[in-house]
C-alpha positions as CSV (number, residue, x, y, z in Angstrom):
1,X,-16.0,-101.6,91.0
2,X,-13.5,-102.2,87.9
3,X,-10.1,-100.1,88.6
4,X,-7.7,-100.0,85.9
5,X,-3.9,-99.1,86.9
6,X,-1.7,-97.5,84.2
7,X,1.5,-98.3,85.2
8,X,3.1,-101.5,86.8
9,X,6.0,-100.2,88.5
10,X,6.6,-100.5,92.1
11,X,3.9,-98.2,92.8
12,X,1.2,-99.2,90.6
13,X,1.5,-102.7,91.7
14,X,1.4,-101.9,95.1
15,X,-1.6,-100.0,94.9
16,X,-3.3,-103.0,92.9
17,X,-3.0,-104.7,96.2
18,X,-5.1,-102.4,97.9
19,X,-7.5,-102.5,95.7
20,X,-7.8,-106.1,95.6
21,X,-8.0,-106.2,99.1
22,X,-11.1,-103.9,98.9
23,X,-12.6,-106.7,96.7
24,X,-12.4,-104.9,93.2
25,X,-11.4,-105.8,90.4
26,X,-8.1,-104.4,89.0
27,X,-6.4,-104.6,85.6
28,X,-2.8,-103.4,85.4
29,X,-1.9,-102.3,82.1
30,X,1.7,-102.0,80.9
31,X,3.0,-101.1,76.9
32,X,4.9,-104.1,77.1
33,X,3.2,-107.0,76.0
34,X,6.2,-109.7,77.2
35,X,6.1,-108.0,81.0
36,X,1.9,-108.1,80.9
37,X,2.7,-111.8,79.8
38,X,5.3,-112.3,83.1
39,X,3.3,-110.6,85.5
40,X,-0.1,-112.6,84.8
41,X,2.4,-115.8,84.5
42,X,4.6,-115.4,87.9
43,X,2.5,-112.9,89.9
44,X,5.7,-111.5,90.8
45,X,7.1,-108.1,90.4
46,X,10.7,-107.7,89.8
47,X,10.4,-104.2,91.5
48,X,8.8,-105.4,94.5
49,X,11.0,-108.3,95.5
50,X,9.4,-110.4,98.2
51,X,6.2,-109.5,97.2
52,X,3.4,-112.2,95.5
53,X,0.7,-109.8,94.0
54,X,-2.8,-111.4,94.4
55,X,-4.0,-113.9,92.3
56,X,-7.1,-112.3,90.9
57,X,-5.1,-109.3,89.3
58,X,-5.3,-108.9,85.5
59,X,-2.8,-107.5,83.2
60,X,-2.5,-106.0,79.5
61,X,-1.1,-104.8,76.9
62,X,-4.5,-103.5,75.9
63,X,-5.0,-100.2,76.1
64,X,-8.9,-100.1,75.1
65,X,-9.7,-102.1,78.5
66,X,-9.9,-98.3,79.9
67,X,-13.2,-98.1,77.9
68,X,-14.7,-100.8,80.7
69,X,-12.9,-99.1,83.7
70,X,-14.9,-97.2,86.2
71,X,-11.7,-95.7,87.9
72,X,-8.7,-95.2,86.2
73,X,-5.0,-95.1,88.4
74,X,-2.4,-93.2,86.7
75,X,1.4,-94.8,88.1
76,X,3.8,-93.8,85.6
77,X,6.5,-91.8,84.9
78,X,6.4,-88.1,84.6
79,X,8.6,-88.4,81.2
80,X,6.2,-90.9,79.8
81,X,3.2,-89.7,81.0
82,X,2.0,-87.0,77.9
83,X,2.5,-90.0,75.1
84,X,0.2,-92.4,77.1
85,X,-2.2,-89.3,77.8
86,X,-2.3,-89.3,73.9
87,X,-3.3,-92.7,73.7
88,X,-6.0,-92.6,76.4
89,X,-7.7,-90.0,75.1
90,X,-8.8,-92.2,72.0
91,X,-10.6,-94.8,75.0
92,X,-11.5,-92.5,77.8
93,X,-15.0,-92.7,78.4
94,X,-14.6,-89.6,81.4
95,X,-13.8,-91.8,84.0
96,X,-12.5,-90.6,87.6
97,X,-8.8,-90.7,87.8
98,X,-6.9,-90.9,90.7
99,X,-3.4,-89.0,89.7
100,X,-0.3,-91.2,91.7
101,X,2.2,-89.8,89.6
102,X,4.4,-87.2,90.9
103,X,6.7,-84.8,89.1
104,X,6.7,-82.2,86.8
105,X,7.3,-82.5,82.9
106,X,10.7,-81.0,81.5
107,X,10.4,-78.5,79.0
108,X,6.7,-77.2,79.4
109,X,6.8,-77.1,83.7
110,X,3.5,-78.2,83.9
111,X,2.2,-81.0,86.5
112,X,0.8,-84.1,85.8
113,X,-2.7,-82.9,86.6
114,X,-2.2,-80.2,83.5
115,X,-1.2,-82.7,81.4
116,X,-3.8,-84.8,81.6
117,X,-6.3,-82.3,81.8
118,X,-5.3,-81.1,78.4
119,X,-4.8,-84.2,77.1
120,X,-8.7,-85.4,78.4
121,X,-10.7,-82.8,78.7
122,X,-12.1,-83.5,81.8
123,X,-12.2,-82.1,85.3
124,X,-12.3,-85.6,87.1
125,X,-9.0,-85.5,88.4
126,X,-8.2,-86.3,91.7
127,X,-4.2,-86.3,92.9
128,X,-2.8,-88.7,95.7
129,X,0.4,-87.8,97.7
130,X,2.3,-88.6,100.9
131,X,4.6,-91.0,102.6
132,X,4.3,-94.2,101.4
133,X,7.1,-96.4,99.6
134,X,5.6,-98.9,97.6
135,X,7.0,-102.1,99.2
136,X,5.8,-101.0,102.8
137,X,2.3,-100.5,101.4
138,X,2.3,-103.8,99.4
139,X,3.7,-105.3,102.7
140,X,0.7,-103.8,104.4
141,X,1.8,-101.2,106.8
142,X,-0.6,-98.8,107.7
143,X,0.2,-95.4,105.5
144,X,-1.6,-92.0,105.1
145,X,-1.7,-90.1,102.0
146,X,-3.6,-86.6,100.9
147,X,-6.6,-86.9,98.1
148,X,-6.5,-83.4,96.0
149,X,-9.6,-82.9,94.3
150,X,-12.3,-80.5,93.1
151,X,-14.7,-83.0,92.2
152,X,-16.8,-84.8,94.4
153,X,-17.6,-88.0,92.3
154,X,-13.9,-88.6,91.6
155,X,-13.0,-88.4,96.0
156,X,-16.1,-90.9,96.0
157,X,-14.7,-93.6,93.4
158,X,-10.6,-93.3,95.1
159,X,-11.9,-93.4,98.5
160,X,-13.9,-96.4,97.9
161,X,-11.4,-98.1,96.0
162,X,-8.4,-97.7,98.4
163,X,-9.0,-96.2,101.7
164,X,-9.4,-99.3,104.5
165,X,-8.2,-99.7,108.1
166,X,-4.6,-99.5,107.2
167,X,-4.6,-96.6,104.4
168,X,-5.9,-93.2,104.9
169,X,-7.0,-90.3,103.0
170,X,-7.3,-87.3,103.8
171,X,-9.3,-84.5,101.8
172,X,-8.1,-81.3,100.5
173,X,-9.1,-78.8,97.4
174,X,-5.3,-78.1,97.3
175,X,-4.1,-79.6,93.8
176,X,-1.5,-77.2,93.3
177,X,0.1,-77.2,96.6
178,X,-0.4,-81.2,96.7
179,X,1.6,-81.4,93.2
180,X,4.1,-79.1,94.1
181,X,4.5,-81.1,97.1
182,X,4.7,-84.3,95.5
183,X,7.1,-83.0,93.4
184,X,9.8,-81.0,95.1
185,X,10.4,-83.5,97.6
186,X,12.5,-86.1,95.4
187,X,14.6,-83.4,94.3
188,X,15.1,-81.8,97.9
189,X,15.8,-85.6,99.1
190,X,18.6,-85.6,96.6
191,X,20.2,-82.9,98.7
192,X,19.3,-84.5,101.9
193,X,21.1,-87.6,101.2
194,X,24.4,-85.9,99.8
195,X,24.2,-83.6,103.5
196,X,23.7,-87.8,105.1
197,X,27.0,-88.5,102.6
198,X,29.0,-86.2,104.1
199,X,28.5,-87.3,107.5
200,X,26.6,-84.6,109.3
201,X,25.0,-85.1,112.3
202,X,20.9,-85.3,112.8
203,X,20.9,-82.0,113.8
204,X,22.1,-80.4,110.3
205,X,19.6,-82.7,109.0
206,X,17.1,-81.4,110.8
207,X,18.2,-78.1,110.4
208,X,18.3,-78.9,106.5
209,X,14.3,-79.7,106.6
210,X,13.5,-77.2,108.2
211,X,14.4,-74.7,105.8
212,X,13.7,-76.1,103.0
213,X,9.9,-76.5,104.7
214,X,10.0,-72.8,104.7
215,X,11.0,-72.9,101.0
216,X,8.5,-75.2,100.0
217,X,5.5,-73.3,101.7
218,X,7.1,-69.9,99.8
219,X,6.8,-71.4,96.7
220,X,3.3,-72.9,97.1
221,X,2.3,-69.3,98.2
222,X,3.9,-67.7,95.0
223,X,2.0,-70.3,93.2
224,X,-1.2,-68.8,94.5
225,X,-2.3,-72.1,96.2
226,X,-2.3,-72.4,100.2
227,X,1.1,-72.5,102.2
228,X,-0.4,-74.9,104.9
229,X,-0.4,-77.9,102.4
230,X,3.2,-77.9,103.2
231,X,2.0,-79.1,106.7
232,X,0.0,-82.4,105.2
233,X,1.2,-85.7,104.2
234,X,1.5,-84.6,100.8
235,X,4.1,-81.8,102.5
236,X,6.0,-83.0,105.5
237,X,4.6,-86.2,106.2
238,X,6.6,-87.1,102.7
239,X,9.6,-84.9,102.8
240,X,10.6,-86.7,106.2
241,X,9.9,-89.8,104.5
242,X,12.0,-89.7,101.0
243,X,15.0,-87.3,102.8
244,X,15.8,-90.0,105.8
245,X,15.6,-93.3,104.5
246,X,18.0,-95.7,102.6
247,X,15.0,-97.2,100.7
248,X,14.5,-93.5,99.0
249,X,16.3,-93.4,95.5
250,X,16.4,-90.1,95.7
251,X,18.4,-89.9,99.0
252,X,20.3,-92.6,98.1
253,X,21.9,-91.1,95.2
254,X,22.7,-88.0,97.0
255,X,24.5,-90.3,99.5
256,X,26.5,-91.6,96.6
257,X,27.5,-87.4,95.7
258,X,27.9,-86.8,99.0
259,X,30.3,-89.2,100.2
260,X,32.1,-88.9,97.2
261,X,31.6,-91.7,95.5
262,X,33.6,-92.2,92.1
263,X,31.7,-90.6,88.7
264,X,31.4,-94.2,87.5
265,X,29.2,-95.3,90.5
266,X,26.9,-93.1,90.6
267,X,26.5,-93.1,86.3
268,X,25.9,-96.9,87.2
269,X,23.4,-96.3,89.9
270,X,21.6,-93.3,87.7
271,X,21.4,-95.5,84.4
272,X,20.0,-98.7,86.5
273,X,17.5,-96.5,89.0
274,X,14.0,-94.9,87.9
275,X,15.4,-91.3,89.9
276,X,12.3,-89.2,89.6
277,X,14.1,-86.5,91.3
278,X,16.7,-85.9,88.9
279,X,13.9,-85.3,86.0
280,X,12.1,-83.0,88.1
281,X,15.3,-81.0,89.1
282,X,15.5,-79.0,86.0
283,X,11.8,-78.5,85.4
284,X,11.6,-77.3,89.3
285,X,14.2,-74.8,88.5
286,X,13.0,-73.7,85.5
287,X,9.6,-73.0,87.2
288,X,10.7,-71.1,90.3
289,X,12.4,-68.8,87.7
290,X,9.3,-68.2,85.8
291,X,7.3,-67.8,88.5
292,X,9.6,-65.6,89.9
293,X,10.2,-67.4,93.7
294,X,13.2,-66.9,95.4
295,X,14.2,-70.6,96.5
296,X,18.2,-70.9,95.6
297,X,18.5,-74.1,97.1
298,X,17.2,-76.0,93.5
299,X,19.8,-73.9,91.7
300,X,22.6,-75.2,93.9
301,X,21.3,-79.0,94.0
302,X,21.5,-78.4,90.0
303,X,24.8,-76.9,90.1
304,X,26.6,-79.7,92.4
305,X,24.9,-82.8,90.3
306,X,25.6,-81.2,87.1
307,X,28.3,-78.8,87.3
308,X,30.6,-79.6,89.9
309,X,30.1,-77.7,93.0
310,X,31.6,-79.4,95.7
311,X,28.5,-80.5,98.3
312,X,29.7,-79.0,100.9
313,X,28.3,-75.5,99.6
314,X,25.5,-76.7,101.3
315,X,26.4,-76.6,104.2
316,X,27.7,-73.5,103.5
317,X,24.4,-72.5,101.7
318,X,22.1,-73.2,105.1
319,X,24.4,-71.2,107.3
320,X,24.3,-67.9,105.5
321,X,20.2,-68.6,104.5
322,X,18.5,-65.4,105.0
């Protein structure tokens, strides 16, 4: 089967290995002509250090290699994401795609399967989600992620191009609560890692996720979708992931807040990080206020990144918690 991978990030790349190691064949493309050039010249990611990508990958530029795809992988950012819908659309032949970007777009609130759904036309959309950093699944560790779809052709095509002995899918009709999911997480991991900054002990933290677990299922339920996705890889299995590890960007720049690190540090670590989170933040907020969902705990993440409340209102925040 012929995969091609928008996007050759950390993620996008490491899913190419999976794929190659299924014995397809994958072309990554990028917009950038002198990194498709690098890539196919060093086999060597510069986000995935340690990591030589296999040698029968292919990369471009091209964006009309999509008309020869039989599965298309979207990887990119949420910000970028609605221009490079544009441009597929003039190539897409109504492929399956298999949706690995999370997030939701500023401005309009709507999620990446929306957008692309728009953009397309088609109902071939499928959206993967869960615990899995990039480098551990190019290194090979055994991961599990959820596979969100209404459309059994499109669960056919991902599950035969990436599930193996060492990744897993598992099926649900949930899109919604899968996105939502996918989403929240990097922004609630911001908050986690300012709570780890402050030097609070594994019980707050523990205490921390499991509230905002209660949140999350709340505002998948005012969503109209199912409150047990909350419960699924997509939901806890990737919430304990991003809010307890160093190798999260999203955590880690909350530890930065939260220890109190100078405003020139962290501008340094924001402008040199891809910190999905902090895109999603405001379009989060401006969506439970739309929707109407009580879930105060984005407006204060907001308010300490952008306006100065001191971090330890959280604290103060999951103590008085209805």
């Amino acid at each position: 089967m012929k995969v091609t991978i928008l996007g050759t990030g950390a993620y996008g790349c490491a899913l190419a290995t999976v794929v190659s190691e299924n014995k397809h064949s994958v072309t990554l493309w990028t917009p950038f002509e002198k990194e498709a050039e690098s890539l196919k010249e060093t086999l060597e990611s510069p986000k995935l250090p340690g990591i030589k990508l296999p040698k029968d990958l292919k990369f471009t530029s091209d964006m009309e290699e999509i008309k020869t795809a039989e599965l298309i992988i979207i990887a990119i950012p949420t910000a970028f994401l609605n221009d490079v819908a544009k441009k597929l659309k003039k190539y897409y032949q109504n492929q399956p795609i298999c949706i690995a970007t999370k997030g939701i777009e500023q401005g309009s609130c709507r999620f990446v399967y929306d957008i692309l759904k728009e953009n397309l036309n088609t109902e071939k959309l499928a959206v993967i989600s869960g615990p899995s950093f990039a480098i551990d699944i190019a290194n090979k560790a055994p991961v599990g992620l959820a596979l969100a779809s209404q459309d059994k052709e499109t669960i056919e095509k991902i599950t035969k191009a990436l599930a193996n002995k060492r990744f897993k899918l598992r099926k649900t009709n949930d899109i919604i609560g899968v996105e939502i999911c996918g989403s929240i997480k990097n922004v609630i991991a911001i908050a986690s890692g300012i709570i780890s900054g402050m030097g609070m002990t594994e019980s707050t933290k523990a205490m921390f996720l499991t509230e905002t677990l209660h949140d999350i299922k709340s505002l998948i339920k005012g969503l109209g979708s199912d409150g047990d996705t909350v419960l699924t890889y997509a939901g806890f299995g990737d919430l304990l992931l991003t809010c307890t590890s160093e190798k999260s960007r999203n955590y880690s720049l909350g530890y930065l807040i939260g220890k109190g690190s100078s405003k020139e540090e962290i501008d340094k670590y924001i402008k040199e990080t891809t910190i999905e989170g902090l895109y999603t933040l405001s379009a989060i907020n401006d969506l439970v206020k739309d929707k109407d969902v009580d879930m105060p705990i984005i407006n204060l993440i907001d308010e300490i990144i952008y306006k100065g409340q001191n971090p330890k209102e959280l604290i103060n925040f999951l103590i008085k918690k209805p």
